[in-house]
N, C-alpha and C positions, 0 to 999 in steps of 0.2 A: 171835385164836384161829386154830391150822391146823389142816389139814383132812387127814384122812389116810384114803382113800379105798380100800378091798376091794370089788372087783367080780366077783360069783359069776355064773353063768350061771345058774343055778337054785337059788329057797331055798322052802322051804316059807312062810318068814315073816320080814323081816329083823329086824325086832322081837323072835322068839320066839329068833333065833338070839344074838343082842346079852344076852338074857336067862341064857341058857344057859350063855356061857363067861366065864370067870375076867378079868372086867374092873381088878383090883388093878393092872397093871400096865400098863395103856391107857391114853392121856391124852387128854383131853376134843377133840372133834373128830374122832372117831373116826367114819367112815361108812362101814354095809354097806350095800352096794348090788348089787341084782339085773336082770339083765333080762327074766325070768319067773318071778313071785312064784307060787306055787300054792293057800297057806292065806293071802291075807291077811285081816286084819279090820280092821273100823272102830268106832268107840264099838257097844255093848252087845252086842259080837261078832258084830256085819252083818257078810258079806262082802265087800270089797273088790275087785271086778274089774279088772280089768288084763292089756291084750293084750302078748304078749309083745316086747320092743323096741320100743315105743312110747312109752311114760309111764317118767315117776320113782316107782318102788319104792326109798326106802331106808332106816333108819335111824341116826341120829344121836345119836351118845352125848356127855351133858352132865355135868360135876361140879359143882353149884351149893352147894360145901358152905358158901357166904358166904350161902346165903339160907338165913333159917328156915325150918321147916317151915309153919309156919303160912299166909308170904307164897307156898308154892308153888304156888297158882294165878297166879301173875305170870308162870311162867314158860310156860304156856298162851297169857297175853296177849302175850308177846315172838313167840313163835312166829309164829303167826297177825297179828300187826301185818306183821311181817317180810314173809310171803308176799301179803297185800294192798300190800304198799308195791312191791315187785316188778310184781306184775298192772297198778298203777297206772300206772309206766311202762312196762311191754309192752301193754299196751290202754289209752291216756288215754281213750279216748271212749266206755267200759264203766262201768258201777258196779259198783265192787267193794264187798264185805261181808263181813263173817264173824257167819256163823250160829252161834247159842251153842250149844254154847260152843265149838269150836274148827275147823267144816265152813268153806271159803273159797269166797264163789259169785261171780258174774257174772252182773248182772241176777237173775234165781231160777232161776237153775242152779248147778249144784255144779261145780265144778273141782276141789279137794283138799280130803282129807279128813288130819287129822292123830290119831293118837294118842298119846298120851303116859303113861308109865309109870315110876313114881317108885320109889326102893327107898331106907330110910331105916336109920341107923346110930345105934341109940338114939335120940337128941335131936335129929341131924341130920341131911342131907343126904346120901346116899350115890352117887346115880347119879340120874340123868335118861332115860330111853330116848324118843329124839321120833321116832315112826313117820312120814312120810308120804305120801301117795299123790294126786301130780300126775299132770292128764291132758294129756297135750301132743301126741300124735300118731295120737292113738286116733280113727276117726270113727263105727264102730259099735259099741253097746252093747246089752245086753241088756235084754228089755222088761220086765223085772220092777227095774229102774233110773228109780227116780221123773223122776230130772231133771238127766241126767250134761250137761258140755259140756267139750272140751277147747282148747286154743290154736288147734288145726287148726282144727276147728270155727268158730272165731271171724274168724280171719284168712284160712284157706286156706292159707295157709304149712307147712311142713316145717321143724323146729326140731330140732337138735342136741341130745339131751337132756345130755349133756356141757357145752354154753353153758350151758341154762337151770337146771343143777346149779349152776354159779357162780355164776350171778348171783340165784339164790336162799340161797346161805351167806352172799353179799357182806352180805344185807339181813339173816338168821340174824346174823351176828358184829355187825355193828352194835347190832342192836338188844339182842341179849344184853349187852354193852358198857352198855348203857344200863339193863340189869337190874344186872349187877355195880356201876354205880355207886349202887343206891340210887334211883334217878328212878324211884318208882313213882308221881306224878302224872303225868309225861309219859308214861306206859305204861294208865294208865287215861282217858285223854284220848285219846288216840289210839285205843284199843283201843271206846269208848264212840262217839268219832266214827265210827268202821266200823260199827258195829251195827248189825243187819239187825233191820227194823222197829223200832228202839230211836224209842221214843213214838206208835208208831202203833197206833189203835185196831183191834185184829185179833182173830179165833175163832182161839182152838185148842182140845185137847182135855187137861185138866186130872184127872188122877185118874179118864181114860176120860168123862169128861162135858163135852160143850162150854159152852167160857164164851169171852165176851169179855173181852179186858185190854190192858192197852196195858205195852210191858215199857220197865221206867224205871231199870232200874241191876242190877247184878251183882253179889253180894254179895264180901268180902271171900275168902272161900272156896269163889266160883265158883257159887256157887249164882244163879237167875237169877231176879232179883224183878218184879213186875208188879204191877199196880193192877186188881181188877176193877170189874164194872159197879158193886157199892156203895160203891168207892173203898177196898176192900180190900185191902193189900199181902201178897201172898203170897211167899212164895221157894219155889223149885221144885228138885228134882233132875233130870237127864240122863231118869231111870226115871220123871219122872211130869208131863212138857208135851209132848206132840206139836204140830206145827208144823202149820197149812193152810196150803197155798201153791198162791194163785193159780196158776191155769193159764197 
């Protein structure tokens, strides 16, 4: 896949903008990218902060018209494999995770957050839009920010966000690669191997009432299943597991 990169100085949202215009004629790899994002958002339209020329604001436009609709949470799980396999080697001596279904942390900190936005043509596949928002050179954050961290943070270093664009498509086109061929075992194997808290016994808050469960697999359509205390398997939606996370 290439990569054909627009770089604005200022969007309201690169996501909202991607949405907006007449992609018919745009071929997949397409990325807007901003250096002061003003509206962005993250799953159930939180906020996204972001100082300006610091971090990766961008999105990324896909045509996955070879995958069903049905299999289109696979393309959640390329994504996010991608950006952990990345992390993996810029910090070997980190744990990385990706918190369901698509936040990417570091120990239990967040580092990038992705959104993803599917637009479909009858039966099938019309567009892809993958939002996201990497923090790389940011060191303060706002305290209403449960638990940001970025690269700087971690290493001290100063990072090109131009490198670390690269070598985040590098791991994007790879793995996408491995979605176009059909490898959805090796995409839910690795994507299950990431899993944050995936088999640990932990409280969250379930439908607003805390329970304990231990989360044991993710359903086919992204839904995120767990085992409670009477060994009941539940699936859950985005709208109704909040997460406690250790201090």
């Amino acid at each position: 896949m290439k990569y054909n990169i627009q770089l604005f100085e200022t969007l309201d949202s690169t996501n909202k903008y991607l949405e907006n215009i007449d992609i018919s004629g745009i071929d997949e790899g397409y990325i807007v990218q901003t250096n002061r994002q003003t509206g962005g958002v993250g799953q159930q339209g939180n906020r996204w902060e972001s100082e300006p020329n610091k971090n990766l604001t961008l999105s990324l436009l896909l045509k996955p018209t070879f995958l069903p609709i049905a299999d289109r949470y696979m393309i959640t799980k390329a994504i996010s494999i991608a950006i952990t396999e990345f992390l993996k080697q810029e910090i070997p001596d980190k744990t990385i995770s990706i918190k369901w279904p698509n936040d990417i942390y570091v120990d239990k900190n967040k580092i990038c957050g992705i959104l993803i936005s599917n637009k479909f043509r009858g039966s099938t596949f019309k567009s892809a839009i993958i939002g996201i928002g990497f923090n790389v050179n940011q060191t303060t954050f706002s305290h209403n920010i449960p638990n940001p961290i970025s690269l700087k943070i971690i290493t001290g270093k100063d990072y090109k966000l131009n490198e670390v664009m690269d070598k985040i498509c590098l791991h994007i086109a790879a793995w996408y690669y491995t979605l176009q061929q059909g490898d959805y075992n090796k995409l839910d194997r690795y994507y299950l191997e990431n899993l944050l808290y995936l088999g640990e016994k932990r409280e969250y808050i379930y439908k607003g009432k805390g329970i304990h469960a231990t989360i044991i697999d993710v359903s086919k359509n992204g839904l995120l299943r767990i085992k409670n205390s009477d060994n009941k398997i539940i699936e859950c939606d985005l709208k109704e597991l909040v997460f406690i996370h250790d201090k």
